[in-house]
TORMI-599497 format. One record per atom (N, C-alpha, C): residue number from 1; residue in one letter; atom name; x, y, z. Coordinates in nm, 4 decimals. Layout:
REM TORMI-599497
[NUM, A, CA, [X, Y, Z]]
...
REM end
This chain:
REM TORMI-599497
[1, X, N, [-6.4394, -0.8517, -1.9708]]
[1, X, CA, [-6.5392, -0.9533, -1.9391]]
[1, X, C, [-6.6172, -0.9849, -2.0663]]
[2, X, N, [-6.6052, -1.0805, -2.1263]]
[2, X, CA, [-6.6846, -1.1407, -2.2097]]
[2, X, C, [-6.9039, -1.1318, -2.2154]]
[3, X, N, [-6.9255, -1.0976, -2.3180]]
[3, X, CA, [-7.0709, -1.0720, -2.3409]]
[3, X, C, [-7.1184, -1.1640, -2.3595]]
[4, X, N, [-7.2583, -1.2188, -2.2575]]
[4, X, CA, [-7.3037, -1.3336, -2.2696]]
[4, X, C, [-7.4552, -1.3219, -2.2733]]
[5, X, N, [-7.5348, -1.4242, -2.2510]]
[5, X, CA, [-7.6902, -1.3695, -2.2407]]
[5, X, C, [-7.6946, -1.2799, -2.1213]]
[6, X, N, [-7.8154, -1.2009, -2.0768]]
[6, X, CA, [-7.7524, -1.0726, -2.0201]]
[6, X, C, [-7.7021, -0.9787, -2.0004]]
[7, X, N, [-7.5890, -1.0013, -2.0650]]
[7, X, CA, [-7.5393, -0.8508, -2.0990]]
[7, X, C, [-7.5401, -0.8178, -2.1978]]
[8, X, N, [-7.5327, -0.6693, -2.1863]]
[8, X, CA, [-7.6142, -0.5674, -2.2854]]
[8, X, C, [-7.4420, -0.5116, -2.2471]]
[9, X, N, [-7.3743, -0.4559, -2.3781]]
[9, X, CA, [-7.2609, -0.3584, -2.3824]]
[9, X, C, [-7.3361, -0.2359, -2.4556]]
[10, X, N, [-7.2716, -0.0593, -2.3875]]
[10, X, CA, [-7.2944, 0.0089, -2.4834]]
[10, X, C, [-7.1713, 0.0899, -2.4972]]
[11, X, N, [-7.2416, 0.2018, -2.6107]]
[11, X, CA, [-7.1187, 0.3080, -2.5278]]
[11, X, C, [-7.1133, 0.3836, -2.4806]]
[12, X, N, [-6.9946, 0.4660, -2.4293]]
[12, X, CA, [-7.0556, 0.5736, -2.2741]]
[12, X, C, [-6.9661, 0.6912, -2.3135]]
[13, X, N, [-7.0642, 0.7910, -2.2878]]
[13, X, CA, [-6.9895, 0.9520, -2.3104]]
[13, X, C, [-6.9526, 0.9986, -2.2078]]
[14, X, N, [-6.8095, 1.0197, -2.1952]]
[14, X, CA, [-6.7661, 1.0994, -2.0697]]
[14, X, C, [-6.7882, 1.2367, -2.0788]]
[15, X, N, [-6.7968, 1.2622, -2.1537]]
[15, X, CA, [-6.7767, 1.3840, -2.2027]]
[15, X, C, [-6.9318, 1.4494, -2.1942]]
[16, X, N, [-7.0256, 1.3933, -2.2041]]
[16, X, CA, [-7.1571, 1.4074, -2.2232]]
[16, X, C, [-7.2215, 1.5029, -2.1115]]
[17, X, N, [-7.2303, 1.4664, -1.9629]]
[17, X, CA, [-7.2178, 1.5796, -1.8465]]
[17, X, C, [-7.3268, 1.4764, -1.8475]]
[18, X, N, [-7.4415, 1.3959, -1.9183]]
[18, X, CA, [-7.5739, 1.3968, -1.8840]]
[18, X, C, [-7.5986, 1.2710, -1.7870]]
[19, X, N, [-7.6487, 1.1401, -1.8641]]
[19, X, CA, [-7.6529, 1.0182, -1.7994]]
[19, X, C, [-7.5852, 0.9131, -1.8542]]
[20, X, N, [-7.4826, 0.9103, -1.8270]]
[20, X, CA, [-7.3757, 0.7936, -1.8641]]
[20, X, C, [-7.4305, 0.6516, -1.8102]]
[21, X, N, [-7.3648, 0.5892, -1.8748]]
[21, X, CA, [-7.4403, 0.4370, -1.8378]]
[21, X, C, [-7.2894, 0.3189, -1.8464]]
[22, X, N, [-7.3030, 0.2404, -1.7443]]
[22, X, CA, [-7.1528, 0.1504, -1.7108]]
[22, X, C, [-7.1645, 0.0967, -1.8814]]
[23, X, N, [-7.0235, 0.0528, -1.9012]]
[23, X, CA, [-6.9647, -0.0282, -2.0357]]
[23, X, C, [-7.0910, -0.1852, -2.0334]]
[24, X, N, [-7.0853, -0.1816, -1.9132]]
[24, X, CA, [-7.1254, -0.3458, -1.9234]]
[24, X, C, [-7.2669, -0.3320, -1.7831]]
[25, X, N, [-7.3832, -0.3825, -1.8164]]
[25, X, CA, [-7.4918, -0.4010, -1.7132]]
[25, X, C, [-7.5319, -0.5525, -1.7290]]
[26, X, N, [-7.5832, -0.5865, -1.6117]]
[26, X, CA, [-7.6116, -0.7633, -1.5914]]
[26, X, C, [-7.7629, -0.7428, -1.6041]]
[27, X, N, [-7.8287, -0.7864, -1.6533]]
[27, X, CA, [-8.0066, -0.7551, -1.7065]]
[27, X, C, [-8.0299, -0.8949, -1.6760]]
[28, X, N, [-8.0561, -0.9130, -1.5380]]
[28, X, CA, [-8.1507, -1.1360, -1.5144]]
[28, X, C, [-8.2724, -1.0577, -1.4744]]
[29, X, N, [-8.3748, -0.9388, -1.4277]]
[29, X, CA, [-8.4463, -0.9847, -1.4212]]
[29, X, C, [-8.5614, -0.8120, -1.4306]]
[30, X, N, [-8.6764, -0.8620, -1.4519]]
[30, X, CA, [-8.7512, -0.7691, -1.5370]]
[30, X, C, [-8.7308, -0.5873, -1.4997]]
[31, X, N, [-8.6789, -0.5920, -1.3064]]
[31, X, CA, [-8.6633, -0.5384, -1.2425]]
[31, X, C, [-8.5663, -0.4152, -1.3288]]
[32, X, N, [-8.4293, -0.5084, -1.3573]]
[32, X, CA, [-8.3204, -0.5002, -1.3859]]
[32, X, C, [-8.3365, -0.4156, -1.5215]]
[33, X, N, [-8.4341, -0.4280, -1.6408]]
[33, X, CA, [-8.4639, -0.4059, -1.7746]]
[33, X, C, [-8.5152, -0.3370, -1.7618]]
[34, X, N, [-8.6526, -0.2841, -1.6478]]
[34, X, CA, [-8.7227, -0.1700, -1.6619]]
[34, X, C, [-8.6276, -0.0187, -1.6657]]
[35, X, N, [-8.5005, -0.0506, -1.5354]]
[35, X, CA, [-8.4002, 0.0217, -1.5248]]
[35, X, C, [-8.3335, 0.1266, -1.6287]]
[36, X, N, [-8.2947, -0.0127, -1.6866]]
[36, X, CA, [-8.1934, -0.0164, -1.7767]]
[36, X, C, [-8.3149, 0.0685, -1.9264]]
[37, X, N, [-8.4229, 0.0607, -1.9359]]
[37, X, CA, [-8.4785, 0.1290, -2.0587]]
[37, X, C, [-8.5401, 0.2246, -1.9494]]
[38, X, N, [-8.5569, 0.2753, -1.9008]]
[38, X, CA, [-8.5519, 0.4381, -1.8516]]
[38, X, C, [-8.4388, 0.5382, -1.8617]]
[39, X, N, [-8.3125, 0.4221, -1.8144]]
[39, X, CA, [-8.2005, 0.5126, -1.8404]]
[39, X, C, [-8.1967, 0.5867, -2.0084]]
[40, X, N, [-8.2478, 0.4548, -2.0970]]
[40, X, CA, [-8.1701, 0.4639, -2.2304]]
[40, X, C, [-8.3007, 0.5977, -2.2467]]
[41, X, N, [-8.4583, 0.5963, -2.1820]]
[41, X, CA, [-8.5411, 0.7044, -2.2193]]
[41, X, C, [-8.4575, 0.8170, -2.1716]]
[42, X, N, [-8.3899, 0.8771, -2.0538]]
[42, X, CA, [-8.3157, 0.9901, -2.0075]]
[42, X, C, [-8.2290, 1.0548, -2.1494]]
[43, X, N, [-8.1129, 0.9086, -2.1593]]
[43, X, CA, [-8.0404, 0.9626, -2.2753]]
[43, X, C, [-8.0984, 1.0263, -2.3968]]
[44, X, N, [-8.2248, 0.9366, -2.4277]]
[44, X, CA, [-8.2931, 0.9911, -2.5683]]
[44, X, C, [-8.3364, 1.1341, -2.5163]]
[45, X, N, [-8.3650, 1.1126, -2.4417]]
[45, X, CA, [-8.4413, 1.2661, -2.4198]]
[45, X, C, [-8.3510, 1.3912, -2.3879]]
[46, X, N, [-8.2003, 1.3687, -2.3248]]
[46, X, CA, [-8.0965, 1.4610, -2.3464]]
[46, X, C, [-8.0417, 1.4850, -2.4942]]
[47, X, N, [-8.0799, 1.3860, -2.5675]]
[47, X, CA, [-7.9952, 1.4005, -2.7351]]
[47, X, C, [-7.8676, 1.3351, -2.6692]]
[48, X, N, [-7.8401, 1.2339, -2.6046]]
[48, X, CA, [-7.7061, 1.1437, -2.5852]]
[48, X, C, [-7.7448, 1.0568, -2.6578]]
[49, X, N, [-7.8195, 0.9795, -2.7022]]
[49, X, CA, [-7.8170, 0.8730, -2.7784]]
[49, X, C, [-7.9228, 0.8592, -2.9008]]
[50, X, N, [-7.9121, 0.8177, -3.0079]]
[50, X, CA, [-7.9873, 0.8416, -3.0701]]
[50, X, C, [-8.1055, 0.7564, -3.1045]]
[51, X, N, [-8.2036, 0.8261, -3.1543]]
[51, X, CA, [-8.3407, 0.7490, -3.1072]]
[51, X, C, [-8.3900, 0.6339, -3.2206]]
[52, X, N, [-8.3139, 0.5988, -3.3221]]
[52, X, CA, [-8.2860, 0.4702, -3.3740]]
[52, X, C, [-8.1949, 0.3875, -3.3154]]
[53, X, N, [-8.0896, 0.4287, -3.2407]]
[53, X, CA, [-8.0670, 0.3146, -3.1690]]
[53, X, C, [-8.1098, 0.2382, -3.0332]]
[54, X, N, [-8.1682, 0.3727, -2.9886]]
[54, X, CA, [-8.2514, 0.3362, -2.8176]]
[54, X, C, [-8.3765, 0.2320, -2.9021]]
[55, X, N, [-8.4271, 0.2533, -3.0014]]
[55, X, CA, [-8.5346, 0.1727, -3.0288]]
[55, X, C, [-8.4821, 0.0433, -3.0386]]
[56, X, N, [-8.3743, -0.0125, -3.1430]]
[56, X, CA, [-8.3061, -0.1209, -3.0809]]
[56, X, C, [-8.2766, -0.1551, -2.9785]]
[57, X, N, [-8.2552, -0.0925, -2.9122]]
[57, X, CA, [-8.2110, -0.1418, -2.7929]]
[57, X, C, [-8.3043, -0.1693, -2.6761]]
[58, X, N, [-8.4366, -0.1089, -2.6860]]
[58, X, CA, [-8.5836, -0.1421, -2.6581]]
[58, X, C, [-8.6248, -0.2822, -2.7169]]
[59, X, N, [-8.6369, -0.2709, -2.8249]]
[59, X, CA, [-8.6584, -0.4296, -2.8961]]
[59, X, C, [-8.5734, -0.5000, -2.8897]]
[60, X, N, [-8.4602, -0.5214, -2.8659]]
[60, X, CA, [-8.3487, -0.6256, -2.7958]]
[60, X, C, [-8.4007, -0.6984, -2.6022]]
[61, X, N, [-8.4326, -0.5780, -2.5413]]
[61, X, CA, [-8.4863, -0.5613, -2.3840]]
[61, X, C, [-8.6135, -0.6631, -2.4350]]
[62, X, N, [-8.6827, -0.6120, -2.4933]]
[62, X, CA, [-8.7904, -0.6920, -2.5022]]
[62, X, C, [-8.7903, -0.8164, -2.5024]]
[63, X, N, [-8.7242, -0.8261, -2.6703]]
[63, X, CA, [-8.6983, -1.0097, -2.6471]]
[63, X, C, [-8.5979, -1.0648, -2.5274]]
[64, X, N, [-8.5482, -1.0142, -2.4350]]
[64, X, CA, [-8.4686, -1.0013, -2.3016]]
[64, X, C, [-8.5652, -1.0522, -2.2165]]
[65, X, N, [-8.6942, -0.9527, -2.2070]]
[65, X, CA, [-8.8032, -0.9374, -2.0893]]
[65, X, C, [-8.8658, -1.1099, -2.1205]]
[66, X, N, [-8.8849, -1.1423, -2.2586]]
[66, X, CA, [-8.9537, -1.2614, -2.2890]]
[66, X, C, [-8.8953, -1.3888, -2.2339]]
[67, X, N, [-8.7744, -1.3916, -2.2542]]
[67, X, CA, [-8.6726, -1.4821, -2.2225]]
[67, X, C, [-8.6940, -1.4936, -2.0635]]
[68, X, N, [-8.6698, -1.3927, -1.9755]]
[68, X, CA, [-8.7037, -1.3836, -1.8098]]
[68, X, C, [-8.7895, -1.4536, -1.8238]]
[69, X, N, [-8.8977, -1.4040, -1.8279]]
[69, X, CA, [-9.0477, -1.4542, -1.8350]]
[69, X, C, [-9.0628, -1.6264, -1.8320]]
[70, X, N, [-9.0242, -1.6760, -1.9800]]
[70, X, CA, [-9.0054, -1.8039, -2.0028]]
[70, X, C, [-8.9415, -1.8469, -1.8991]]
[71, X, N, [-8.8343, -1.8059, -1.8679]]
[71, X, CA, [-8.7325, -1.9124, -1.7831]]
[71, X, C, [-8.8188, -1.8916, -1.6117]]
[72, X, N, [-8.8912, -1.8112, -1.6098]]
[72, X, CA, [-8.9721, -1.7671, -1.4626]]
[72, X, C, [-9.0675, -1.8969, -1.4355]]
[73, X, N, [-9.1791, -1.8968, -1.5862]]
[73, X, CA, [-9.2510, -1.9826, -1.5940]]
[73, X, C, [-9.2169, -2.0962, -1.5574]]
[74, X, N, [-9.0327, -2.1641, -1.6345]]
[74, X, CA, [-9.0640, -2.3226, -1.6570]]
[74, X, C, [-8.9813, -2.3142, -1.5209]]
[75, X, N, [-8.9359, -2.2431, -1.4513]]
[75, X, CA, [-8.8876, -2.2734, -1.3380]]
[75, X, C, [-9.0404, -2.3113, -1.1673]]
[76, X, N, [-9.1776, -2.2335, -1.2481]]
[76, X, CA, [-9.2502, -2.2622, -1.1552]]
[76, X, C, [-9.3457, -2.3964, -1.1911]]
[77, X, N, [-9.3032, -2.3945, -1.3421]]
[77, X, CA, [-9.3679, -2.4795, -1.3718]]
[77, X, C, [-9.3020, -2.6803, -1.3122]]
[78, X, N, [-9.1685, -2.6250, -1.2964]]
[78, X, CA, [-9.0949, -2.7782, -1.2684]]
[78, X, C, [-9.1351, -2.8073, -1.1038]]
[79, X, N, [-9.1637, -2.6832, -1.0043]]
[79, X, CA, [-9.2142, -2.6793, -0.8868]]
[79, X, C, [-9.3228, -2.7288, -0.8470]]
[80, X, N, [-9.4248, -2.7023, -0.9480]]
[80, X, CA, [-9.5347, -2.7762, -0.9405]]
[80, X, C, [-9.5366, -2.8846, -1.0074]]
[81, X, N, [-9.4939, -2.9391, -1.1039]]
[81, X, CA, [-9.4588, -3.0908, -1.1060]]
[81, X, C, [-9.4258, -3.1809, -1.0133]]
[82, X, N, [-9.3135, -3.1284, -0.9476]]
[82, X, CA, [-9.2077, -3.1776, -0.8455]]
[82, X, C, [-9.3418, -3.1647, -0.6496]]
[83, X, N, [-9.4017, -3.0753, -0.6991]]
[83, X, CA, [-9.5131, -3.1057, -0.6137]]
[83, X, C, [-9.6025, -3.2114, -0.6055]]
[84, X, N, [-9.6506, -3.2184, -0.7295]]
[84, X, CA, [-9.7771, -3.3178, -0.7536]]
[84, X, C, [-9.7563, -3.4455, -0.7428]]
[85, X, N, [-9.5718, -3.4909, -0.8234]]
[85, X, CA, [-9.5452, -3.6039, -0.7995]]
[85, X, C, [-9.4956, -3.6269, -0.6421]]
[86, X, N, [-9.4540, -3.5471, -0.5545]]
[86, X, CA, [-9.4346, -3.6177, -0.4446]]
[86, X, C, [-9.6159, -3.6458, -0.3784]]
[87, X, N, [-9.7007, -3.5799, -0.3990]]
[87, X, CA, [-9.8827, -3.5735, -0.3625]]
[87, X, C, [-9.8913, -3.7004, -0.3693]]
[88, X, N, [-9.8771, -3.7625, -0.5370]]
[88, X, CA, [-9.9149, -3.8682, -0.5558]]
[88, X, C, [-9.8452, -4.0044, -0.5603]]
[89, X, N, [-9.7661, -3.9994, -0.4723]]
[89, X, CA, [-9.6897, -4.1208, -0.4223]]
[89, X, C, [-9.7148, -4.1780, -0.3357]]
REM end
């Protein structure tokens, strides 16, 4: 499956015993990201992953979380447009 906005690929230790994480997760919504960076806190905190890359991968989520956000906004924001102009007709 091809990587698009949303998905986040990592890589996964079978071998690890600890908290493995799927090849591929779908991240649309803040819900989804809080998840997904607890897991990556578990791993850091077993020594599965290392804690320069969980930080990337925190600051990637982030600008992730921003993006939700934005697209949350202009989606309520076109609602209330789409309100006002039917008001004032």
């Amino acid at each position: 499956m091809p990587i698009g906005i949303g998905w986040v690929a990592h890589p996964v230790s079978d071998e690890s015993g600890g908290y493995p994480m799927p090849k591929q997760r779908r991240l649309k919504t803040v819900e989804d990201v809080r998840r997904y960076l607890a897991h990556v806190l578990l791993r850091v905190e077993a020594q599965e992953l290392d804690a320069q890359v969980a930080g990337r991968m925190a600051y990637i989520s982030n600008v992730l979380l921003k993006a939700i956000a934005d697209g949350e906004l202009e989606r309520r924001v076109a609602v209330l447009e789409k309100t006002v102009s039917r008001g004032s007709s």
